[in-house]
C-alpha positions in Angstrom: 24.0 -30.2 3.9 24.0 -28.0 0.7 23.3 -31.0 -1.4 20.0 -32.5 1.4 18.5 -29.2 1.1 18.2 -28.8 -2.6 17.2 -32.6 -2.7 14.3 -31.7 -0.3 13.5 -28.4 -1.9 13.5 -29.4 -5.8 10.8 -31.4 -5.7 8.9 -28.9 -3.4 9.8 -26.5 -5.7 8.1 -27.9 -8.7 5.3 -29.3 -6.4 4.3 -25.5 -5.5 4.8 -24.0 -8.9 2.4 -27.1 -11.1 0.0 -26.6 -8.2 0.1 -22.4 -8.4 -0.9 -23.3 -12.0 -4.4 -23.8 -10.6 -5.6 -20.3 -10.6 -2.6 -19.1 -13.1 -4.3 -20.9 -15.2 -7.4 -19.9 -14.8 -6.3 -16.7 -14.8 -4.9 -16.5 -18.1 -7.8 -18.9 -19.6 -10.5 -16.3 -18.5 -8.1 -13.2 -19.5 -8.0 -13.6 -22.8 -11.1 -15.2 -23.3 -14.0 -13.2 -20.9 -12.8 -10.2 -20.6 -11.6 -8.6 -17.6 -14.6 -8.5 -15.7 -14.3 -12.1 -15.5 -10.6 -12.0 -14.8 -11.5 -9.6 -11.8 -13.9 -12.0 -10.4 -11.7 -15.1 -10.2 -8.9 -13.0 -8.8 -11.0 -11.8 -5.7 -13.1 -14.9 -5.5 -9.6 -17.0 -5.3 -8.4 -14.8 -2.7 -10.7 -15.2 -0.5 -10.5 -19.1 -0.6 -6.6 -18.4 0.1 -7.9 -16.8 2.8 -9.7 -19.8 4.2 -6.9 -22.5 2.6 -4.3 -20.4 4.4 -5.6 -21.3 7.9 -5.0 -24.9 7.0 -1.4 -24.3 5.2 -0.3 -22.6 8.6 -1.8 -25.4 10.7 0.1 -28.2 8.3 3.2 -26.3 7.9 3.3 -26.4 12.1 2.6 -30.1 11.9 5.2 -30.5 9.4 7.8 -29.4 11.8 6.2 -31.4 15.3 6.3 -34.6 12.6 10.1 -33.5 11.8 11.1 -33.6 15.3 9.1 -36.1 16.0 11.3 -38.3 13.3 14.2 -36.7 14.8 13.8 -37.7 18.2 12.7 -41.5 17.0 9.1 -41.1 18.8 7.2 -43.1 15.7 4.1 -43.5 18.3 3.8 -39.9 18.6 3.9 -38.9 15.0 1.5 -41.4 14.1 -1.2 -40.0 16.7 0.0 -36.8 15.3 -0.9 -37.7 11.5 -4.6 -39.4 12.9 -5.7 -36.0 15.2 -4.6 -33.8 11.9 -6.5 -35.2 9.8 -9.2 -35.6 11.8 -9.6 -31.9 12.6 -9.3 -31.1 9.1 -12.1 -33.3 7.5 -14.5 -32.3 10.4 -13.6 -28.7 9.4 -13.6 -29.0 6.0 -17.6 -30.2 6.4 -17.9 -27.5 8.2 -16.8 -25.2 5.6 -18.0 -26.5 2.7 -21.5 -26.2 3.9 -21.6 -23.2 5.5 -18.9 -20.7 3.6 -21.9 -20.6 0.1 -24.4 -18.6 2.5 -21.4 -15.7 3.1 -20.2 -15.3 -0.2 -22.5 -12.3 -1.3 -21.6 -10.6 2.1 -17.9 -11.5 1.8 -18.0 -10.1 -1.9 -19.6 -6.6 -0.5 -17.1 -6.3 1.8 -14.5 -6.0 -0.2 -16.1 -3.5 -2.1 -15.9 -5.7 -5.2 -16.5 -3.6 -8.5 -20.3 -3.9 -9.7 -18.7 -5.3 -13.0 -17.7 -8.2 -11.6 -19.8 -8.9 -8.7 -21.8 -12.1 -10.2 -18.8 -13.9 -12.0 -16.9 -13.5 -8.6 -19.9 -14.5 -6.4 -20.0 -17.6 -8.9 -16.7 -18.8 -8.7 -16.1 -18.0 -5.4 -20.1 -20.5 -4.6 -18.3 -23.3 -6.7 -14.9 -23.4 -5.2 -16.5 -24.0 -1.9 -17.0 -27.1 -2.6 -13.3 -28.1 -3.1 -12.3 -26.6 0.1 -12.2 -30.1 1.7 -10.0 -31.6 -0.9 -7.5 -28.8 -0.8 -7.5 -29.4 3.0 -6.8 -33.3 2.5 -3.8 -32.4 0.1 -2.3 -30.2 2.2 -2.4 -32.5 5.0 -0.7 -35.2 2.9 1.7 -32.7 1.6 2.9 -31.7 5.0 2.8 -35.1 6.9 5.2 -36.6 4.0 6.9 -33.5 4.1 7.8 -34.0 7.7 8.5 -37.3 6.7 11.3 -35.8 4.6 9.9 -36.8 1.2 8.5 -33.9 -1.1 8.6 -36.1 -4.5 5.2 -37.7 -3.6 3.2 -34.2 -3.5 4.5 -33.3 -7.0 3.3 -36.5 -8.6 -0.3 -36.2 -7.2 -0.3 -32.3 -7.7 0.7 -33.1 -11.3 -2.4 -34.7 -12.0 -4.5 -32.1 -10.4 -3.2 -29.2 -12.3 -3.0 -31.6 -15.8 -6.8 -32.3 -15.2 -7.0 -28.5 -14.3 -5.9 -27.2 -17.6 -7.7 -29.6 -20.1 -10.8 -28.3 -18.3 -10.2 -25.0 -18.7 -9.8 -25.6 -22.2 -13.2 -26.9 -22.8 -15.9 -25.1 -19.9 -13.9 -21.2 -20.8 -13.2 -21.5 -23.9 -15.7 -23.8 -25.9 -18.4 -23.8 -23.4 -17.6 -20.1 -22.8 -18.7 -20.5 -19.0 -16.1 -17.9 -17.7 -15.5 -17.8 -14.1 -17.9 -20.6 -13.7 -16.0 -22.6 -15.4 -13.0 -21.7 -14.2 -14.2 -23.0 -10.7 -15.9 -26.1 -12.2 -12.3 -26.9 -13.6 -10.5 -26.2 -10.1 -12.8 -28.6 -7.9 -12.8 -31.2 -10.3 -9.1 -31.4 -10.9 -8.9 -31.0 -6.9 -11.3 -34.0 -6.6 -9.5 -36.2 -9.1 -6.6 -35.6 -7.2 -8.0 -36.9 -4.1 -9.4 -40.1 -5.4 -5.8 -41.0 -6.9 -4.2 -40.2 -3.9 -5.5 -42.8 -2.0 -4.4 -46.1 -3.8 -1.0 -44.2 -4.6 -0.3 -43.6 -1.3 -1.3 -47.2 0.1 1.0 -48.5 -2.8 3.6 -46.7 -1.1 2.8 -47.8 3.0 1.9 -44.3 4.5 1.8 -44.0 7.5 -2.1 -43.0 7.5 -4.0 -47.0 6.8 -7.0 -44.6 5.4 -9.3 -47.1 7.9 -11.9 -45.4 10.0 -10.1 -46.5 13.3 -7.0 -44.3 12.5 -9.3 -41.0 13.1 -9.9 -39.6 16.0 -8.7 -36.7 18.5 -5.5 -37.6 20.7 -6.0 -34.4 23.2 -2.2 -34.3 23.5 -1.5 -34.6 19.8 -4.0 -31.8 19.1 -2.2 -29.8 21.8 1.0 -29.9 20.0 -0.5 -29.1 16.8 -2.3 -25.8 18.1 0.8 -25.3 19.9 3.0 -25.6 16.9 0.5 -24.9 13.9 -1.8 -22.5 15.7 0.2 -19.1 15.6 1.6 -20.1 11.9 -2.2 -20.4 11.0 -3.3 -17.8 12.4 0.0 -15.7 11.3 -1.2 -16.8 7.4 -4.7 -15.5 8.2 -3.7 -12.2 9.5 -1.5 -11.7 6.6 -4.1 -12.8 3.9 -6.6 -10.6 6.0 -4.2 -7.5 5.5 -3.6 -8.6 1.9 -7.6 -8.7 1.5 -8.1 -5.0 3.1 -6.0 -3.6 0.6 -7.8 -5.6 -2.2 -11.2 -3.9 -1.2 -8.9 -0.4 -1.6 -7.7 -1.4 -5.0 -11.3 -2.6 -5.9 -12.4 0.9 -5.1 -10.5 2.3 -7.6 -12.4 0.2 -10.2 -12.4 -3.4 -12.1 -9.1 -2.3 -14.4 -7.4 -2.1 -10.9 -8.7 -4.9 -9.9 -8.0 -7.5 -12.8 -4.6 -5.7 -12.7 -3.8 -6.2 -9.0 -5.6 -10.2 -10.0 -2.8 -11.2 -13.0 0.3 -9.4 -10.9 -0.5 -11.5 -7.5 -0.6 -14.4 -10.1 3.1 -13.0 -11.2 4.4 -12.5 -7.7 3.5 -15.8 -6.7 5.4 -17.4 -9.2 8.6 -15.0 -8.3 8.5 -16.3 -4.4 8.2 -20.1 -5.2 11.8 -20.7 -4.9 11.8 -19.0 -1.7 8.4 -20.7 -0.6 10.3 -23.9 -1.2 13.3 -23.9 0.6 11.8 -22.2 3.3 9.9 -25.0 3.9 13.2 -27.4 3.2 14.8 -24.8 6.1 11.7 -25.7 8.3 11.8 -29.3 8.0 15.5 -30.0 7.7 16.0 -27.6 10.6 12.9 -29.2 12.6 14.9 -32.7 12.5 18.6 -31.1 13.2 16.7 -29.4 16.1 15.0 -32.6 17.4 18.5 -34.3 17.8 19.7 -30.6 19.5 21.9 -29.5 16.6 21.3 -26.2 16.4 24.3 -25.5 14.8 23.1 -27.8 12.0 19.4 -26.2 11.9 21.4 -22.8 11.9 23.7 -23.8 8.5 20.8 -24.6 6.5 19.2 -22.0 7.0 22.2 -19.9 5.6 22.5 -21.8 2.7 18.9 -21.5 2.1 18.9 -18.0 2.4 22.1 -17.5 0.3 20.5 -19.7 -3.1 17.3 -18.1 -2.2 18.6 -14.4 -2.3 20.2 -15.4 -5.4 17.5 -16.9 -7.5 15.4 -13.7 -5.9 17.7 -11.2 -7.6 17.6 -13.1 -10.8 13.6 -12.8 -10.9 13.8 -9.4 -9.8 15.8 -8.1 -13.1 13.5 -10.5 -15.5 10.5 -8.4 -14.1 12.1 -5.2 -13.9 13.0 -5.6 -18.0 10.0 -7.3 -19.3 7.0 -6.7 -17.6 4.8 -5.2 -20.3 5.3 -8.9 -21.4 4.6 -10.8 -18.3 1.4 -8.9 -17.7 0.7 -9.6 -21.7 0.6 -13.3 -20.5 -2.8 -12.7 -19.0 -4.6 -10.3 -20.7 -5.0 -8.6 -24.3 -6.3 -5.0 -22.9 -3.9 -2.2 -23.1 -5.3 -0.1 -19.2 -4.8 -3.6 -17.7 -0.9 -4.0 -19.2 -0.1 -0.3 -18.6 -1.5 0.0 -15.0 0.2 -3.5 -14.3 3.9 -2.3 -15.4 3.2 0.5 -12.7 1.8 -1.9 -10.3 4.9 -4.8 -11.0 7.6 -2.5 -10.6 7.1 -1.5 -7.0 5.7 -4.2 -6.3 8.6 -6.8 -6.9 10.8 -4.4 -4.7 8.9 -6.8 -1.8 11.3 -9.9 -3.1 14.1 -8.9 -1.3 12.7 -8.4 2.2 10.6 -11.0 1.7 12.8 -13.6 1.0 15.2 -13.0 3.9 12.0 -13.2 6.0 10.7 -16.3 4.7 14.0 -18.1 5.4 14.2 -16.7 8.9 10.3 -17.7 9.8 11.0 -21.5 8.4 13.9 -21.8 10.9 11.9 -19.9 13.8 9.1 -22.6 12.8 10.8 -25.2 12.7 12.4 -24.3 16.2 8.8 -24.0 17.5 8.7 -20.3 17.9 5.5 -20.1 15.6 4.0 -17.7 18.5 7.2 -15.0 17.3 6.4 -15.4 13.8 2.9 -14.1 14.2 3.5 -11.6 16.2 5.7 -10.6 13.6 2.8 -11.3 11.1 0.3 -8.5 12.9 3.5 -6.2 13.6 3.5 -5.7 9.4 0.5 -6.8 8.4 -1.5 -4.1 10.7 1.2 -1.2 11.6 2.4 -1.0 7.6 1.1 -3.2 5.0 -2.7 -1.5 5.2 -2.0 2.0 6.6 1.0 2.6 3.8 -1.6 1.0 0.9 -4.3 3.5 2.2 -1.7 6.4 2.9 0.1 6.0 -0.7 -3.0 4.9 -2.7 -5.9 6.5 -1.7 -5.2 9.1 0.5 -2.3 10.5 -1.5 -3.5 9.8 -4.8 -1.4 7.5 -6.0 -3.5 5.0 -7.0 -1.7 1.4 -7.8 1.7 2.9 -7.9 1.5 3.6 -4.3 -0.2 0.3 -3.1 2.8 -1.1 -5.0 5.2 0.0 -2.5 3.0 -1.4 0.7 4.3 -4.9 0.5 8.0 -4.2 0.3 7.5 -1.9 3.4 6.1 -4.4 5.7 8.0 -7.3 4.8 11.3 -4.9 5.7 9.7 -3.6 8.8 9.1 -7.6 9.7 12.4 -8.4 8.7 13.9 -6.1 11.1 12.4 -7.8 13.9 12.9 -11.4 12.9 16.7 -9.9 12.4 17.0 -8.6 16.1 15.4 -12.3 17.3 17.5 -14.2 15.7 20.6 -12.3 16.6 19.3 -12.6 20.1 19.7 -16.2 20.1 16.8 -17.0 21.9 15.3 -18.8 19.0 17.8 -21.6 20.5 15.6 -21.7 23.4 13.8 -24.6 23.5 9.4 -24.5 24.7 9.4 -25.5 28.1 6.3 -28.4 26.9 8.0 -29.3 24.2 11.4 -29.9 26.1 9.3 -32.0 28.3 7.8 -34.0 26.0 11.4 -34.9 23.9 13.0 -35.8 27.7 10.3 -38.3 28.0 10.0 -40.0 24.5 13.9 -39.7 24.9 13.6 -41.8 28.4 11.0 -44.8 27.0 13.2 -44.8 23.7 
């Protein structure tokens, strides 16, 4: 079991952290090279397309799961209506959003009380990186349908090629062209379309289950039931917690653009930190999904263990490596001395959140891939909206504490939501199966 799981969450693994390299790199590209009102704008500018990506994540990671038990209870009808109704939703809301997201950005910006400094290079990067949203929604569709499929080598390949095109751009639009944060957006969409075009002939080379022919779309009303049923509360969940994560990004931005391109290259750090969690999570999720599907809970309930036991391990290892360099790490991004010294601060509380975290993220992937998405975000507004933004106000502003008590914010939600995923899953009723769901599995079980 042990030995499935790390085969699953490897490649994952490195999948996540080549395609992270996105903004890191843009991050540390525009850092050294603009100046930190640059940096600030493709920090807030990238997290509000997170905040739009993450939507679509959620919604994929459900439909990673339904695909997993799908495969697990051998209903290859099903999955493949599943994979048509996915992407079919997500290209007619990718259009969507790629045309009408450019006309909010200046509001958007305003909102989050981004510092005059910044203001145009965010407004441009975040105008640019509209238009890639649709790519990034295709990707992640792939990721998670070959996901459920079991296979996570495939998305590291094609993310490969994305983030090599990624950095070569860079290169030339920051540094020679000297574009800054337009650049930096020019590099991410182009990367992200390459990606796209190449993924098509790969992926037909390797008999997907999607033919890529026009007949293959469409909306099976049943499929796209299951898929809100299963992906709807994890995308909504993601929102809620991006949301919370952008409200106490407009209270750092009030305390001016240092605090902002600091709070920018530590996210950047942080995410790196919780990739090896983010990764076999979703091997917990998947492997779990298909041990469920064939009712072995015991099975779904092992891996998760093991999970959590590498992934507390490997979290503890981080955890010292930031705690004793982090003057360095921060160096990594930017030259300018108020940006390193209020990121030490910042880091230091901060990477207290890898602990709760990671206990949490092992718990939610075998919740997920149980199909109790709805608990999970619950869970998610319990944190995001009762501790995460009162404690980041409380400590930061109204205390005085500026970054050094937004710091703390994170690792006090995550524990408060790790209490309660705790008391649910020692409650057992994360074994109980959706009465729909049950349903559905008795009948594809009766025409198998």
């Amino acid at each position: 079991m042990k030995k499935k799981l790390l085969t699953f969450a490897i490649p994952y693994l490195l999948s996540n952290l080549v395609q992270s390299l996105y903004n890191v790199t843009d991050m540390i590209i525009v850092g050294k090279f603009a100046g930190k009102a640059s940096m600030s704008g493709v920090a807030i500018g990238s997290q509000v397309t997170m905040f739009v990506t993450q939507l679509i994540i959620g919604l994929c990671s459900g439909t990673t799961a339904l695909i997993g038990q799908q495969i697990g209870g051998k209903k290859h009808k099903d999955m493949e209506e599943t994979v048509g109704t996915l992407f079919t939703i997500l290209l007619l809301f990718g259009i969507v959003l790629t045309i009408g997201l450019p006309f909010l950005v200046k509001p958007i910006l305003q909102l989050l009380q981004t510092p005059k400094e910044s203001m145009g290079e965010a407004s441009r990067f975040l105008t640019i990186t509209c238009f890639g949203l649709i790519f990034i929604f295709m990707y992640n569709a792939f990721s998670a349908i070959m996901r459920g499929l079991g296979d996570s080598f495939r998305p590291f390949l094609l993310v490969g090629i994305a983030c090599c095109t990624n950095v070569v751009l860079d290169l030339i639009l920051v540094i020679c062209f000297k574009m800054g944060a337009k650049g930096a957006a020019i590099a991410t969409v182009v990367s992200q379309i390459v990606s796209m075009v190449l993924c098509f002939p790969f992926l037909r080379k390797y008999k997907f289950v999607f033919n890529f022919h026009t007949s293959f779309l469409g909306i099976n009303k049943k499929r796209l039931g299951e898929i809100i049923r299963f992906g709807g509360p994890t995308a909504i969940q993601n929102v809620i917690t991006i949301a919370s994560f952008m409200v106490v990004t407009a209270i750092v931005n009030s305390l001016g653009v240092t605090a902002s391109a600091t709070v920018g290259a530590v996210s950047k750090i942080t995410n790196f930190a919780l990739m090896p969690v983010v990764a076999l999570q979703a091997s917990i999720l998947v492997i779990g999904a298909q041990n469920i599907g064939a009712a072995d809970y015991d099975g779904a309930e092992t891996v998760m263990k093991i999970g959590m036991k590498v992934a507390f391990t490997i979290s503890l290892i981080i955890f010292v490596i930031v705690q004793a360099i982090p003057k360095q790490l921060i160096g990594i991004f930017t030259s300018e001395p108020e940006v390193i010294q209020s990121g030490v601060i910042y880091i230091r509380r901060l990477s207290l959140d890898y602990f709760p975290a990671t206990g949490l993220m092992c718990l939610v992937g075998l919740f997920i891939g149980a199909g109790h998405s709805k608990f999970c975000f619950v869970s998610s507004i319990f944190s995001a909206f009762l501790f995460r933004i009162p404690a980041a106000y409380l400590l930061g502003i109204y205390w005085n504490q500026g970054l050094k008590g937004v710091g703390f914010a994170a690792p006090i939600a995550s524990t408060a939501a790790l209490v309660l995923a705790t008391l649910f899953y020692t409650s057992g009723k994360w074994k109980k199966r959706l009465p729909k769901l049950q349903e559905a599995l008795d009948v594809s079980c009766e025409c198998d």
